[in-house]
Every structure is written in C-alpha cells, then in structure tokens.
C-alpha positions as a LaTeX table, in Angstrom:
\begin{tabular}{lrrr}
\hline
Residue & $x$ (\AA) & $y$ (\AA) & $z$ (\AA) \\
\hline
Unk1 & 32.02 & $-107.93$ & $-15.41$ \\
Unk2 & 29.28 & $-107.64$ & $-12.73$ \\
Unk3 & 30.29 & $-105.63$ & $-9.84$ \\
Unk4 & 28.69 & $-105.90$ & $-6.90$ \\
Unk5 & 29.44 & $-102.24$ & $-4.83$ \\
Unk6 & 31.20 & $-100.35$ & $-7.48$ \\
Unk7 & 29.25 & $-98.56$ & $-10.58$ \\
Unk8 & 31.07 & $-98.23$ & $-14.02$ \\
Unk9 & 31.83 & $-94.53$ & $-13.40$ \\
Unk10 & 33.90 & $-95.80$ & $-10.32$ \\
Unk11 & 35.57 & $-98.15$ & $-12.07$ \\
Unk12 & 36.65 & $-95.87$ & $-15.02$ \\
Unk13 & 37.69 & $-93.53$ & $-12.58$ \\
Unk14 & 39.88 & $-96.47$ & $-10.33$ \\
Unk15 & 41.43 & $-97.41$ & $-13.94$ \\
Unk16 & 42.46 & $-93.92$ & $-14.18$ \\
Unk17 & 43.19 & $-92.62$ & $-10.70$ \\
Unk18 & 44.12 & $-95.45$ & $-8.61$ \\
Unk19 & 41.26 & $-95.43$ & $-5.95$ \\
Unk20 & 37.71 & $-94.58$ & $-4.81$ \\
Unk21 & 35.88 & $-93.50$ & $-2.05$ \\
Unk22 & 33.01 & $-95.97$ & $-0.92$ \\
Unk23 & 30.55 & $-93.62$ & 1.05 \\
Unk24 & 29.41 & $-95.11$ & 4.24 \\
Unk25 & 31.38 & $-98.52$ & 3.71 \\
Unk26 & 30.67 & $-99.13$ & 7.62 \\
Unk27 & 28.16 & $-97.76$ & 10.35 \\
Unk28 & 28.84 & $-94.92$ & 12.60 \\
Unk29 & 27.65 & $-97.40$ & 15.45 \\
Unk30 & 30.61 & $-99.20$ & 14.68 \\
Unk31 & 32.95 & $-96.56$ & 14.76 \\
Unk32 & 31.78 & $-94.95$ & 17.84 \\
Unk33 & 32.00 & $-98.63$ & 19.17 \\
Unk34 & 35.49 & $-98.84$ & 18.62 \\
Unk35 & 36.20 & $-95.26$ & 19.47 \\
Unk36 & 34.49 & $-95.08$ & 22.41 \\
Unk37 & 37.66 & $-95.42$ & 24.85 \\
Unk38 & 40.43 & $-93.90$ & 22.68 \\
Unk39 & 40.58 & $-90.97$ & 24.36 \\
Unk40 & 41.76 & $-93.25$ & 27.72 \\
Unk41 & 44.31 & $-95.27$ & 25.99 \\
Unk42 & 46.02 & $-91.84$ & 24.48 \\
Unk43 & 45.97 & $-90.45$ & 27.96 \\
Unk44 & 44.62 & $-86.95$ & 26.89 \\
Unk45 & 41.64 & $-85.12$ & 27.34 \\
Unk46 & 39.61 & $-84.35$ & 24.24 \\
Unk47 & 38.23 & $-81.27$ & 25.99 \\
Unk48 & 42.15 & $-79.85$ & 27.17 \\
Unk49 & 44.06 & $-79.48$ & 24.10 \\
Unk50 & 47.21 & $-78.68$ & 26.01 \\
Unk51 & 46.89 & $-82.36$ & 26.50 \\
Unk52 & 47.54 & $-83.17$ & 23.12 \\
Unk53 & 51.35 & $-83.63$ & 23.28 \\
Unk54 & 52.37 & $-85.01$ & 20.32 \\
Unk55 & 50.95 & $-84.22$ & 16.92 \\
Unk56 & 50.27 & $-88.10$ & 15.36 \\
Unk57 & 50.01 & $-91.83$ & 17.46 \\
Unk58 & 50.17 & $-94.60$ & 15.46 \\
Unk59 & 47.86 & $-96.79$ & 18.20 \\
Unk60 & 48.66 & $-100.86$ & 18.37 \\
Unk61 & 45.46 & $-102.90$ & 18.50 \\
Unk62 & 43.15 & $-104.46$ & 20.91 \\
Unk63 & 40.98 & $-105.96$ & 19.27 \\
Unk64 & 39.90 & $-106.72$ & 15.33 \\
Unk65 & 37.13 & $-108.54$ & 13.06 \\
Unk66 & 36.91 & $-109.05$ & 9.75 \\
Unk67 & 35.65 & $-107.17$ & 7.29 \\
Unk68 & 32.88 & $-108.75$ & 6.09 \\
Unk69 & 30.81 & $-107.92$ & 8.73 \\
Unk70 & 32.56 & $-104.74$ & 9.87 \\
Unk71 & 32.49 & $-103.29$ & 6.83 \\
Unk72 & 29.95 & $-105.65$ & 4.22 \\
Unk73 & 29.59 & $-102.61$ & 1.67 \\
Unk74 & 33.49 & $-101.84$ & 1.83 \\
Unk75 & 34.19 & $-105.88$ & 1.79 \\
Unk76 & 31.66 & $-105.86$ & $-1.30$ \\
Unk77 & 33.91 & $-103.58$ & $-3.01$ \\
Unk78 & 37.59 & $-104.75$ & $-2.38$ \\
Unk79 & 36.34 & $-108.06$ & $-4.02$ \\
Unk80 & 35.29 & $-106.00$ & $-6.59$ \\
Unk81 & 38.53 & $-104.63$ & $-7.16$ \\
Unk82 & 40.90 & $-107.52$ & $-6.49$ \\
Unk83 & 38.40 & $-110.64$ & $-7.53$ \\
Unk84 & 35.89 & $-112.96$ & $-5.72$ \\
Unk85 & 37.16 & $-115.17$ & $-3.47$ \\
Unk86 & 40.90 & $-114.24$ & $-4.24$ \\
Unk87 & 41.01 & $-112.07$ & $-1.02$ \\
Unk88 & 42.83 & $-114.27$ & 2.29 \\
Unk89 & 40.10 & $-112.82$ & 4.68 \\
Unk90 & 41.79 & $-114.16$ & 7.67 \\
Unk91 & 44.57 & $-112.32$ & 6.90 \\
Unk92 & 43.27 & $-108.96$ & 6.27 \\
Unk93 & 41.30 & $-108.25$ & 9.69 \\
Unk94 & 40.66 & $-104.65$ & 10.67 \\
Unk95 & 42.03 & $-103.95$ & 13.91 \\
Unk96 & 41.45 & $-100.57$ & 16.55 \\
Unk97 & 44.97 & $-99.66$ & 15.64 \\
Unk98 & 43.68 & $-95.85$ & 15.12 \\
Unk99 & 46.57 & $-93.27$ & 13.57 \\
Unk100 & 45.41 & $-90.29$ & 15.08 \\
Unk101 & 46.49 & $-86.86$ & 13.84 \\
Unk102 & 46.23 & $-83.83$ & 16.61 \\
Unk103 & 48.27 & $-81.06$ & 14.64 \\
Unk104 & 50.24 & $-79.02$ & 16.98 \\
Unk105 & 49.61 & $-75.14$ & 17.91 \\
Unk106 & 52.27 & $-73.90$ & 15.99 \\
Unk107 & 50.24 & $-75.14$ & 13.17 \\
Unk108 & 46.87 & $-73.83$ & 13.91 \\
Unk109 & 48.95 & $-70.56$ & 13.71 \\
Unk110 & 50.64 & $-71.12$ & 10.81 \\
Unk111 & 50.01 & $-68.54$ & 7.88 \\
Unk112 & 50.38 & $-70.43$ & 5.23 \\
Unk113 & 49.54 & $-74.00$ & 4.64 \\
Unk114 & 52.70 & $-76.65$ & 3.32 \\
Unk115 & 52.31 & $-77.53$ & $-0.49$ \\
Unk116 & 51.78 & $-81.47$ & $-0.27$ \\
Unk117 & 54.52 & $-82.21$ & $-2.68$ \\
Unk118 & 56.58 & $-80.30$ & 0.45 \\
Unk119 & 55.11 & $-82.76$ & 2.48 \\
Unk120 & 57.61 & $-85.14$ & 4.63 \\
Unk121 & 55.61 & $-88.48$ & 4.83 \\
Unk122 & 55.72 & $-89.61$ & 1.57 \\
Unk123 & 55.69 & $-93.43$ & 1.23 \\
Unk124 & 54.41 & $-96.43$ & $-0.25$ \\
Unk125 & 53.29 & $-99.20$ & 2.52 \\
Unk126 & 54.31 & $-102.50$ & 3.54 \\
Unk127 & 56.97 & $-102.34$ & 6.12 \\
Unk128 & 56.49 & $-106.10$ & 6.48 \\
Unk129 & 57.63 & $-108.12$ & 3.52 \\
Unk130 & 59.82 & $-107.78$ & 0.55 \\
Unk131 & 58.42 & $-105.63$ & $-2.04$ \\
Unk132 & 57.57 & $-107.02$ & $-5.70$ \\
Unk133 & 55.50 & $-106.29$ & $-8.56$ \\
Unk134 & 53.01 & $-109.16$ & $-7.73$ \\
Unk135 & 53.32 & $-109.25$ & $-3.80$ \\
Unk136 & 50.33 & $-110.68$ & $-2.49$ \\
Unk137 & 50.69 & $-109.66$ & 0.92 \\
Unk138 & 49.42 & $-106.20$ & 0.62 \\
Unk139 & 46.45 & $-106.11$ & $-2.23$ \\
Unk140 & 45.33 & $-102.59$ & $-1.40$ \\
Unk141 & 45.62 & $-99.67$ & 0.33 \\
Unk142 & 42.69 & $-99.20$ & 2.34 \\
Unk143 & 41.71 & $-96.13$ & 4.68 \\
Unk144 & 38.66 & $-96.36$ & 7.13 \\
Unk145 & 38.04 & $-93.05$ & 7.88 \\
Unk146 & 36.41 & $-93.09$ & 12.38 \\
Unk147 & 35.89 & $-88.75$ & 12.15 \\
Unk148 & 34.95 & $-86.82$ & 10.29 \\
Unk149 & 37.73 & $-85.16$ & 8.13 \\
Unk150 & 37.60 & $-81.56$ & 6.84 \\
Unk151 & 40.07 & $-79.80$ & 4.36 \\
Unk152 & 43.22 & $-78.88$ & 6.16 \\
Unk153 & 42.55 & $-80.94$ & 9.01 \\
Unk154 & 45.43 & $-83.65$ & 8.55 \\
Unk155 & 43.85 & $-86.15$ & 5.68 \\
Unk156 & 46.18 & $-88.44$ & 4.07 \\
Unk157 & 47.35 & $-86.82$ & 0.79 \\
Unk158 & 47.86 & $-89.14$ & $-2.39$ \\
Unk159 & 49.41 & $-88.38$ & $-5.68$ \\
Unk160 & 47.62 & $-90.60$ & $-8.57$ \\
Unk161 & 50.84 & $-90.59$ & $-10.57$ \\
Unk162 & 52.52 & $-92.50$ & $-7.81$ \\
Unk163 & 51.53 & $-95.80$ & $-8.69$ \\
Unk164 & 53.09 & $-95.61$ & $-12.56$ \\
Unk165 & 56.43 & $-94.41$ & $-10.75$ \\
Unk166 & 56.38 & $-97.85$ & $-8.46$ \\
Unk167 & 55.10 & $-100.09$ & $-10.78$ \\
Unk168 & 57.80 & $-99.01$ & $-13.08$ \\
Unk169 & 60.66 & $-99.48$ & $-10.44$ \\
Unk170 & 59.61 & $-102.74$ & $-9.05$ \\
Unk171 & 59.25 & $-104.09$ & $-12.59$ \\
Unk172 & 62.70 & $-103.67$ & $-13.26$ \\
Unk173 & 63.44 & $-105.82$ & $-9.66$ \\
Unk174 & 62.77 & $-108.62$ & $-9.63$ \\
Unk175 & 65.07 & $-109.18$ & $-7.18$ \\
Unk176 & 63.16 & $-107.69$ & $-4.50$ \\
Unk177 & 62.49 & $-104.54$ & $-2.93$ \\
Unk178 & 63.12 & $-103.90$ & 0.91 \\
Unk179 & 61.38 & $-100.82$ & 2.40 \\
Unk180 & 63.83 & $-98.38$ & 3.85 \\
Unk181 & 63.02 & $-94.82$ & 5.82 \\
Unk182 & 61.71 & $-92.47$ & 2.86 \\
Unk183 & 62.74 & $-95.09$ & 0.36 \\
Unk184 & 62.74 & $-98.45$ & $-1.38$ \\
Unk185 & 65.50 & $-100.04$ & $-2.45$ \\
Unk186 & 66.73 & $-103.25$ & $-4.16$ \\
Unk187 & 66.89 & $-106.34$ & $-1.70$ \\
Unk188 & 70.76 & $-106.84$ & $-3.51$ \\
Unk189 & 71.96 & $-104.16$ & $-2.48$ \\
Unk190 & 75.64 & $-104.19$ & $-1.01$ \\
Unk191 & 75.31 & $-101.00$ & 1.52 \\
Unk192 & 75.06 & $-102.03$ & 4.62 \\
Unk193 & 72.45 & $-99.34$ & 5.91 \\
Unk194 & 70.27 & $-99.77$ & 2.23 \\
Unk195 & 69.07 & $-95.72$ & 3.12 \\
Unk196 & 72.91 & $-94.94$ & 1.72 \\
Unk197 & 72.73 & $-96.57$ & $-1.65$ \\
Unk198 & 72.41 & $-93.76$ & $-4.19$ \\
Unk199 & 70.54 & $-96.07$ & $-6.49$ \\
Unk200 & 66.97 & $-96.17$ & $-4.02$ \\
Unk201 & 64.00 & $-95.06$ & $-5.14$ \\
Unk202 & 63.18 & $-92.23$ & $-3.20$ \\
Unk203 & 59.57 & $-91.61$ & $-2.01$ \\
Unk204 & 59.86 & $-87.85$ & $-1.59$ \\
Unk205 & 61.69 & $-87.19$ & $-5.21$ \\
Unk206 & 59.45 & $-89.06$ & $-6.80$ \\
Unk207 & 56.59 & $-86.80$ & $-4.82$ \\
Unk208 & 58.33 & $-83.63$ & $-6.48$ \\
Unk209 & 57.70 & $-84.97$ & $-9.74$ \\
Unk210 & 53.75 & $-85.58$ & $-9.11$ \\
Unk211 & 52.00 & $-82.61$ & $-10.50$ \\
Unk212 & 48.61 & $-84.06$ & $-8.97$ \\
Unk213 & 47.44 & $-84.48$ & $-5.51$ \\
Unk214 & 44.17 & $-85.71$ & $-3.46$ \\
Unk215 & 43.53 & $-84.90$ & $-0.50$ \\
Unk216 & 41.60 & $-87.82$ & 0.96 \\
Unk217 & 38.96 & $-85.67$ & 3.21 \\
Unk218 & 35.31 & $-87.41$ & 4.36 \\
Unk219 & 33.11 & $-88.41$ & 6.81 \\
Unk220 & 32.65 & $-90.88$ & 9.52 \\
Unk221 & 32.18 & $-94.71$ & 7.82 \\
Unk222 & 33.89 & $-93.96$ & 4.49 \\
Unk223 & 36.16 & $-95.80$ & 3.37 \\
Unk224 & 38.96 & $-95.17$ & 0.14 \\
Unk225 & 40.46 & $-98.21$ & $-1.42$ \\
Unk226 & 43.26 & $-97.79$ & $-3.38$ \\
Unk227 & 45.90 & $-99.41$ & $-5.67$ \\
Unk228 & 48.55 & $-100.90$ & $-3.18$ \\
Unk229 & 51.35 & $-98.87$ & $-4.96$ \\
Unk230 & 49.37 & $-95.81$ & $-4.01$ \\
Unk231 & 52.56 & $-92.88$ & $-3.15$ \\
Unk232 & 50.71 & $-91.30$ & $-0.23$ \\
Unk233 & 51.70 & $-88.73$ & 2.59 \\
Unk234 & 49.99 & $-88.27$ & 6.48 \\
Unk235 & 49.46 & $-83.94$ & 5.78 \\
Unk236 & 49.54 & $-81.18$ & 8.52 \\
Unk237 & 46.09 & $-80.54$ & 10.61 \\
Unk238 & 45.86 & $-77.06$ & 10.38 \\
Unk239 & 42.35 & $-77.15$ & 12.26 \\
Unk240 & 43.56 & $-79.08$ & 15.35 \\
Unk241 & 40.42 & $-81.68$ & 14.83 \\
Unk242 & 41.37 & $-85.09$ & 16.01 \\
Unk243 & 41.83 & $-87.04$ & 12.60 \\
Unk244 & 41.18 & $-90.86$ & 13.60 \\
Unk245 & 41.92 & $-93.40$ & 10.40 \\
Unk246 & 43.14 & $-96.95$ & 10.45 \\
Unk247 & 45.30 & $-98.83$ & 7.91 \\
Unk248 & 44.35 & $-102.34$ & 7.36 \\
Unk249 & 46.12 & $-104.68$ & 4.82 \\
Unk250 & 44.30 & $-106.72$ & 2.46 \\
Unk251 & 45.95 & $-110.35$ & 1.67 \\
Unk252 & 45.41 & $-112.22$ & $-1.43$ \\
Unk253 & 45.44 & $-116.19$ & $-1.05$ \\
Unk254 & 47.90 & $-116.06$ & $-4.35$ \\
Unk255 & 50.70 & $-113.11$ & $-5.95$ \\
Unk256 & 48.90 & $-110.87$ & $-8.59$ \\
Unk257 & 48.68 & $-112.66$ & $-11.64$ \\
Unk258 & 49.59 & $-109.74$ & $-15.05$ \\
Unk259 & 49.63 & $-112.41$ & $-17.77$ \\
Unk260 & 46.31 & $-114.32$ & $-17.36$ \\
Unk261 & 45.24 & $-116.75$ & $-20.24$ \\
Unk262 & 41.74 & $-114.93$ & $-19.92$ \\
Unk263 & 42.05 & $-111.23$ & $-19.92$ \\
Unk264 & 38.84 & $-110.96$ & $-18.68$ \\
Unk265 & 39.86 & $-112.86$ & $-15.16$ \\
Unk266 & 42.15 & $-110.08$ & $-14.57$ \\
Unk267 & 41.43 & $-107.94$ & $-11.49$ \\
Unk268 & 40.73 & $-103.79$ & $-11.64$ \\
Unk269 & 44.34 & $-103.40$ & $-9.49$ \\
Unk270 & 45.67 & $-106.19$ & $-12.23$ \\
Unk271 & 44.33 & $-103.99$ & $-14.88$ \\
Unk272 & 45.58 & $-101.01$ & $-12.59$ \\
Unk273 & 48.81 & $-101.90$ & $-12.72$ \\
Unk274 & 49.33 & $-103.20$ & $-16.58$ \\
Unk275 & 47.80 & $-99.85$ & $-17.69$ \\
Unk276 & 50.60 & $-98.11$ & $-15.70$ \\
Unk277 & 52.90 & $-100.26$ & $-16.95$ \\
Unk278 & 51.70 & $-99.17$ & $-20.58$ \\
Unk279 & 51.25 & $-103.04$ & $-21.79$ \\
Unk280 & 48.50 & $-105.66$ & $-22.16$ \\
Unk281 & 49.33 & $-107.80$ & $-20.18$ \\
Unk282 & 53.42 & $-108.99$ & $-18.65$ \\
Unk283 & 55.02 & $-112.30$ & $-17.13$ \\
Unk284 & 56.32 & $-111.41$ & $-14.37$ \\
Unk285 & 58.26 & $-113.79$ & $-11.50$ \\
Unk286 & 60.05 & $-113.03$ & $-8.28$ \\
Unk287 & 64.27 & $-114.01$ & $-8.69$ \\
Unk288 & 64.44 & $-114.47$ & $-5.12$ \\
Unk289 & 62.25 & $-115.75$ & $-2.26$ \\
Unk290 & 59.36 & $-113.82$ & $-0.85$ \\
Unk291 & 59.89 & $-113.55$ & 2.86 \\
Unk292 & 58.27 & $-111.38$ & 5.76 \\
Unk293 & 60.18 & $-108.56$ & 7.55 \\
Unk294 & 59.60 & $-107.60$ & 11.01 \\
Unk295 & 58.70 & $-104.02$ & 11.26 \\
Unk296 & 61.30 & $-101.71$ & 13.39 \\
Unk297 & 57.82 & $-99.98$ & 14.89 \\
Unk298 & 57.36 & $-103.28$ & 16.56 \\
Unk299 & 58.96 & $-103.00$ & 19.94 \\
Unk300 & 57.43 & $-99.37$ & 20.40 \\
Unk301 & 53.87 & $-100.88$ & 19.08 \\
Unk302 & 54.34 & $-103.67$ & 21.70 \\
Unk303 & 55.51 & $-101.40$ & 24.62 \\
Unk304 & 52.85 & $-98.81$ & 23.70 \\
Unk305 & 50.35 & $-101.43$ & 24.10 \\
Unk306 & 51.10 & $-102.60$ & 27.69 \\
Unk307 & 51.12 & $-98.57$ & 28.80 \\
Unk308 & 47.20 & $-98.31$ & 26.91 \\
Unk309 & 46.56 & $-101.65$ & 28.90 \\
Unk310 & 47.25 & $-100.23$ & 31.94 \\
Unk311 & 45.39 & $-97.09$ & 31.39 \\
Unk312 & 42.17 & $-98.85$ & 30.32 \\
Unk313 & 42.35 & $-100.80$ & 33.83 \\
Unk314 & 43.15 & $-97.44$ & 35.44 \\
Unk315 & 39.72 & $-95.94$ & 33.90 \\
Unk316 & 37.94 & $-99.45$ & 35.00 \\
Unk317 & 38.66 & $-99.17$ & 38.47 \\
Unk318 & 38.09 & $-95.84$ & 38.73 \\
Unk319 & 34.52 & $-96.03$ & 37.61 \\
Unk320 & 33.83 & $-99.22$ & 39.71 \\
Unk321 & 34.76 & $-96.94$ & 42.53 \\
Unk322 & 32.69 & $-94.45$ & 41.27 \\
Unk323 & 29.96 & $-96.46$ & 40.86 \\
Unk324 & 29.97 & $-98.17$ & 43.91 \\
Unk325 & 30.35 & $-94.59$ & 45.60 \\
Unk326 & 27.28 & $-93.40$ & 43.80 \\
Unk327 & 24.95 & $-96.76$ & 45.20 \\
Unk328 & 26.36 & $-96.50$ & 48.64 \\
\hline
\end{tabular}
C-alpha cells in the first residue's frame, strides 16, 4: 500500500509494537500559540514552584481545530494507519485541553524512581462510550506532545503487550464493555457499582503481567499514534519540568471492519488488532447497542472551565490597565 507519512520500517514496527512516534507532526509556532496563556488559566507561576499545588490538571478546552491543518504531517499519518477518508474529521478536533504533569517535591527527592508496572494510572481510554472490539468512536490513541519531555520527567508510559490483553477480552464481549475506575467490565453485569464484580478486567493486573514498557519521552511538535487498545499509565515527574500533552480522539465515520472481502482494504490498527488476536481475519458484531456515556470528569471539566474563564479576564484587564498606565 502507498503510505503517505509513514515509511515501511514504521509500519513493521506499528504491526509489532502498537504505535510510532511522528517527529515534528506540528510546528512549535503552534504550540507556543496555544500555550501561550496556560500558565494564567492554571493560576501558578512558572517561575514559583511553590505554586505548583497539585501534581497533574487535566485542563477543559477553549478552543480546537482540526487536524488537518494543525497537525498536516500527523493527519497524513493517522490516515495512514486507519485508511483514507475513513477518519470522521469533524469529530476528532484537537482541542487546548492540556494534561499537565508538575510532579510534586516529595518526588524530586525521591531516591529511587517507581517501576512503571508499580505505576497507579494504568488504563485503556474512552470514558465516553461502550467499549467493543470494533468501536469506532475512538480509532487511536494519539499524544501531542506541547514541551519538551525528558526521561523521568512524567511521560506517559505504555506497555506494547497491552493491546493483545484487550483485544482478547473485548473479543469475548460482545456484549459490551463499560469503563469503570482501574477497570473494564462487561456492560451485563448485575453489580450495581460494576468496580465490585470480581469478573472485570483489571487495568493494573494486567500491567503486572507486561514484561515491556515505553516510556513515551520527546520534543515539542511530536506526536505518537497508537493502537486505541494501547494499556498506558500518566508516570511520576521526577525532574519537576512542566509536562504539557493533550489527548485527542480520533472518530471513524464506520466500526472497524476485521473480516474484509479484500484483505488488502484492511487498515494497519485492523491488521493491529487481528495479529493480536492471532487470526487472519474475524466477524465480529456488537449483541447490544452502541451508545455514548457521559464522563463522571464532566461536571469538574465544566466548573474548572468557568474558574480558567475568569482568570483569563482577570489577566485581560489587568494588562489593559497596565497598558493604559504605561501611555498615560
């Protein structure tokens, strides 16, 4: 097939890893663009550390484009992965909503660093729909990268051998999988909190049992794309750098399709996900309804955007003032 961003070594390496790293997928002009007032809407000083009160934000958004012009070398590539014109564009904006991860000073302390299969993150996203095999809703896992990100300084972590684990476990529900804290578990389930039924699939066991991990480190504009069954973890920031990511969704205009008539229509994730499976190709249909959940971060997202609101119009009058102050 002719790829358009990705080289054959990347796509050997997707087949066997789950995800790749496109260097400079968008402009540092673009990240400093949408950067340039986050240190206002956290409320903390970049320069006063003692500021720095809690050690990760997951930011709501102000304002978000598509990725095709954001991003045209990382948009390039996720159609590469998942198939031209399969991708629901409108669907799968990128948005300012920065997860920023500060550490804390216990950590910068800290003597020894936390093994990442210790780590207690450990998840596989999509806290906004019913979870199956072909869900369409959530295509990859992608993660823009707006700093710079050294070792130890609070990357996300991924273990490869994640996705096998999922695509396994979803296979055998078709009945639908519901996301639960630290867990995933079948959307039949008779316990009314689904984190008590013994039978979930447990994010951080399945961790335990990983015996590889990646720490996703790089610089300002990278972006990694990765399979959207991708068992990942946020990691501790040892070195007390402000890590700045987002987390966009990609939509797909139609479910994953594992049993095409023409193997060679199949996407790299549908390929991806067979290979895991261990079989050429697989019919697969939901039992039940697919249907949208509404995420319990909501109300906090929605009340931690009016507080960021009113601290941007803080910063706004204060530098009209300023301004006007300086002319008089």
């Amino acid at each position: 097939m002719h790829y358009k961003v990705l080289t054959e070594t990347q796509v050997d390496f997707f087949l066997d890893n789950g995800y790749v790293v496109i260097k400079q997928g968008f402009s540092k002009e673009k990240a400093a663009e949408w950067t340039k007032n986050i240190w206002v809407r956290l409320g903390m000083d970049p320069n006063d550390k003692t500021t720095w009160t809690k050690e990760r934000i997951h930011m709501p958004w102000h304002m978000r484009e598509k990725p095709s012009t954001f991003a045209p070398k990382a948009w390039e590539a996720m159609q590469d992965l998942l198939g031209e014109g399969r991708i629901d564009e409108d669907n799968s904006t990128w948005g300012d909503s920065f997860i920023v991860n500060l550490g804390t000073p216990e950590l910068a302390a800290a003597t020894e660093d936390v093994h990442p299969r210790n780590l207690d993150n450990w998840h596989v996203d999509g806290d906004f729909f019913v979870h199956y095999l072909d869900s369409p809703e959530q295509a990859l896992l992608v993660i823009p990268l707006f700093s710079d990100i050294k070792p130890r300084g609070g990357a996300t972590y991924i273990a490869p051998e994640g996705v096998e684990r999922v695509a396994r476990y979803l296979a055998t529900h078709p009945e639908g999988v519901v996301p639960a804290p630290g867990r995933l578990v079948s959307a039949t389930s008779s316990y009314a909190d689904p984190a008590d039924d013994p039978a979930a699939w447990v994010h951080r066991q399945a961790a335990t049992q990983c015996s590889k991990f990646v720490e996703m480190t790089g610089e300002v504009g990278d972006v990694v794309l990765m399979h959207p069954l991708m068992l990942h973890s946020a990691s501790k920031n040892y070195l007390r750098q402000a890590r700045i990511i987002i987390n966009p969704p990609v939509a797909l205009k139609a479910p994953f399709n594992l049993n095409r008539e023409d193997p060679s229509e199949l996407s790299l994730v549908e390929r991806k996900t067979l290979r895991a499976l261990g079989v050429a190709r697989l019919e697969f249909g939901p039992a039940a309804e697919r249907r949208r959940l509404v995420p319990k971060s909501r109300a906090a997202k929605d009340a931690m955007l009016e507080e960021e609101k009113r601290r941007l119009a803080d910063f706004e009058n204060q530098s009209r003032v300023s301004s006007v102050g300086v002319t008089a």
